[in-house]
N, C-alpha and C positions, 0 to 999 in steps of 0.2 A: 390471546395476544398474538401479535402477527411475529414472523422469524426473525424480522430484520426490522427493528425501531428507528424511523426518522425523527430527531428534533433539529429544528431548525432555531439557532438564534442569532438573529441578525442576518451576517454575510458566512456564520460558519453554520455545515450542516452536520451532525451527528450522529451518524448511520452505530447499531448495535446492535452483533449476532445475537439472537433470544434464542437459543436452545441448550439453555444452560443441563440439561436433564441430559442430553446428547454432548455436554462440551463444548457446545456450539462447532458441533460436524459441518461441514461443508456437503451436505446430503444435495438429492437432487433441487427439492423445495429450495434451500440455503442458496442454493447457485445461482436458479431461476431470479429470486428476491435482488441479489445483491445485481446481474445483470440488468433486473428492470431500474433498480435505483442511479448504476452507472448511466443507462440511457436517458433517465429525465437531468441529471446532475449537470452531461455533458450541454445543454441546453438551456439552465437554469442562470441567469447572469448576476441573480442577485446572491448569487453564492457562489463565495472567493476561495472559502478551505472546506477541506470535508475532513471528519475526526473518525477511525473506524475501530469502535471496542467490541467489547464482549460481555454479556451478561453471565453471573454467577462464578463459578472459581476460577474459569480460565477465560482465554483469548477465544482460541481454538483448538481444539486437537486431529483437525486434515479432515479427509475423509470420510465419509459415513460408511463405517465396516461390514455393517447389518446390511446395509442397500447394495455395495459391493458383492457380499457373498450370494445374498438374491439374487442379482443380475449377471450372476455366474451361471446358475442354473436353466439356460438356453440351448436349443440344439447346437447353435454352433459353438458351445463352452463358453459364453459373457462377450466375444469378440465384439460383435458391433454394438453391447451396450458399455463396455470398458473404452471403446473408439470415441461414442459419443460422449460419454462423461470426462474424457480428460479433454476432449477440445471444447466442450463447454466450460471446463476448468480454465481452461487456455483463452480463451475469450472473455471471464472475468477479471484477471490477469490484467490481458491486456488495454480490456475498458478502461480499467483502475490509471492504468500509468497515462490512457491517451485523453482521462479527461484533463480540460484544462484547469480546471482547480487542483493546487497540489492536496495530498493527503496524507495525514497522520496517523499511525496505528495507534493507539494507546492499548501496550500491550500487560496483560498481569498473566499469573498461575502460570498456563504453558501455554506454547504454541510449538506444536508439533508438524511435522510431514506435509500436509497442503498447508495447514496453518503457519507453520515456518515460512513456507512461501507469499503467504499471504505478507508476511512482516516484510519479507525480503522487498517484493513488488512495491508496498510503498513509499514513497517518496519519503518520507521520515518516519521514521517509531521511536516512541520515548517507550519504555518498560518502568513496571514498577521490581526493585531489588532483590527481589524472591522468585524474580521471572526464570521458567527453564526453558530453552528455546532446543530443539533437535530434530534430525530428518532423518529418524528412525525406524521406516518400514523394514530397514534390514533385518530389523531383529525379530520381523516375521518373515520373513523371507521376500520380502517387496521391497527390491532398490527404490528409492525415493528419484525417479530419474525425471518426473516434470517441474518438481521441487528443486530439482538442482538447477534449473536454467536461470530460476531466480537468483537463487543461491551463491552461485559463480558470478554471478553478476553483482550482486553488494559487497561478496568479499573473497580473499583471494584464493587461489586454486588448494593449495595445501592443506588448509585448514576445515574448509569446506569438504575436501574429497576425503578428511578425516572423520566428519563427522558422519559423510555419507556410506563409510563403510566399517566403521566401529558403531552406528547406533547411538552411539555415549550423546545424553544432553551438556551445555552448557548453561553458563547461570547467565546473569544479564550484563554482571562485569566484563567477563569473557566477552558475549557477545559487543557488548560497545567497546572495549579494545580493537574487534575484528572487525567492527562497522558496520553490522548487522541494524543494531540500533544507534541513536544519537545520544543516547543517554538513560541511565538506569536513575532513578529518584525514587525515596519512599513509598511505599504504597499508599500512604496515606496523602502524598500531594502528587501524585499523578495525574489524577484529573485537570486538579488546579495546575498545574505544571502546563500540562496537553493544552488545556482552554490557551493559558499566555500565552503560547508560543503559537498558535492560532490566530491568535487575535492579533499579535503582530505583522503575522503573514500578510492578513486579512485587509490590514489599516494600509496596505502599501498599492500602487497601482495598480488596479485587477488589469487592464489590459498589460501591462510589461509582465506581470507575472504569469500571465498565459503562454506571452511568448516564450517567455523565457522557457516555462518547464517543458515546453513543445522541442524546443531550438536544444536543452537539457538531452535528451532523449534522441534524436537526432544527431547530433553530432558525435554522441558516443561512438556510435555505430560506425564513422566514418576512419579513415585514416588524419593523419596530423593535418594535413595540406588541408586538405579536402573539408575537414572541420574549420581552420581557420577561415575558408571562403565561405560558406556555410554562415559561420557565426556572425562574420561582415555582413553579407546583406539582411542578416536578421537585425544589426547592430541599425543598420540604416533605415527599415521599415520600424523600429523603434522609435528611434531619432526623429521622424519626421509625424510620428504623433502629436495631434495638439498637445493631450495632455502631458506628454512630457517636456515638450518647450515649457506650459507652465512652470512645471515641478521643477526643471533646470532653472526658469526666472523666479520664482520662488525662493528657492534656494539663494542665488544672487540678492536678493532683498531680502534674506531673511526674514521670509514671513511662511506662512502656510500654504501648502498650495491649494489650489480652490478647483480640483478635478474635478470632472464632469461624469468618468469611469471607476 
């Protein structure tokens, strides 16, 4: 069986980590997988959301420790193999947020240290209620510090710089209180849960919703000013879509819209 399971149904795609025996480790094979799948995804138009799970008890639990300590032993102590592994870390990451389909984690059992990031980085995670979510290399002696940039980014600095130096997990409550995720629900309809809320995404303008999570991401970044103008002329290369003049006359007539995107 391959690492990483594509199904595709319909407009949604459903990417899942296979290396249940490993946790579903973010090893080197894991990274390469999920990079080649961000590359065809970003390209793919007949596909609106992407779902990203995990096979077997967990999510993920980060990094692959076994390949880590191998690639320690180099003359120059692991340097340029610990170099390349986290900027290729850093580049699925980034894949993730810059495609334009948004993405859902559907997260269960744990997600740990890269795998916390992993949650962090997508655009939404539903969990199932028994989830433990932590950025725990502390508690071997490895700050979690490419995990935190996600991290500090979903939710706020206290909390985050809490868990990044006590080790301690949290359950999925906790994390959806702090924003981590958008919702903790049964294990037993997480699926069914992930699929809806997908399928919603999915039913709505794929072209507005591309800009959207681009223009999303973007203006973060910016100061107050500088995002409001930002968000204007994104508002106006929107606006001046056919299909959404439909979907605005549509609406006016209360009927369907009959988009072409």
């Amino acid at each position: 069986m391959p690492l990483l399971i594509r199904e595709d149904d319909g407009p949604v795609a459903h990417l899942t980590l296979n290396a249940p025996d490993r946790l579903n480790a973010l090893s080197d094979a894991m990274l390469a997988a999920l990079q080649a799948q961000c590359d065809a995804l970003a390209d793919d138009h007949s596909i609106r959301v992407v779902i990203l799970s995990g096979a077997g008890r967990a999510f993920c639990a980060g990094h692959d420790l076994h390949e880590m300590q191998a690639g320690r032993h180099a003359e120059d102590k692991g340097a340029a193999y610990f170099a390349d592994l986290f900027h290729r870390c850093t580049q699925v990451m980034l894949a993730l947020q810059a495609l334009p389909q948004p993405v859902i984690a559907q997260v269960h059992g744990i997600a740990t240290a890269a795998g916390c990031q992993l949650v962090a980085t997508c655009d939404m995670a539903l969990a199932a209620s028994d989830t433990r979510f932590g950025v725990n290399g502390v508690n071997i002696g490895l700050f979690c510090s490419t995990p935190m940039v996600a991290l500090t980014r979903a939710i706020a600095p206290k909390p985050a710089f809490e868990m990044l130096t006590t080790g301690a997990f949290i359950d999925a409550a906790r994390a959806q209180s702090l924003g981590l995720i958008n919702r903790a629900v049964p294990a037993s309809e997480l699926a069914a849960e992930t699929r809806a809320v997908a399928a919603t995404v999915a039913a709505k303008l794929g072209t507005a919703v591309r800009i959207g999570k681009r223009a999303f991401y973007e203006q973060a970044a910016m100061d107050t000013a500088a995002a409001y103008a930002h968000a204007g002329a994104v508002m106006v290369h929107n606006m001046l879509d056919p299909d959404t003049d439909e979907g605005i006359a549509a609406f006016l007539e209360k009927r369907a819209p009959g988009w072409v995107q």
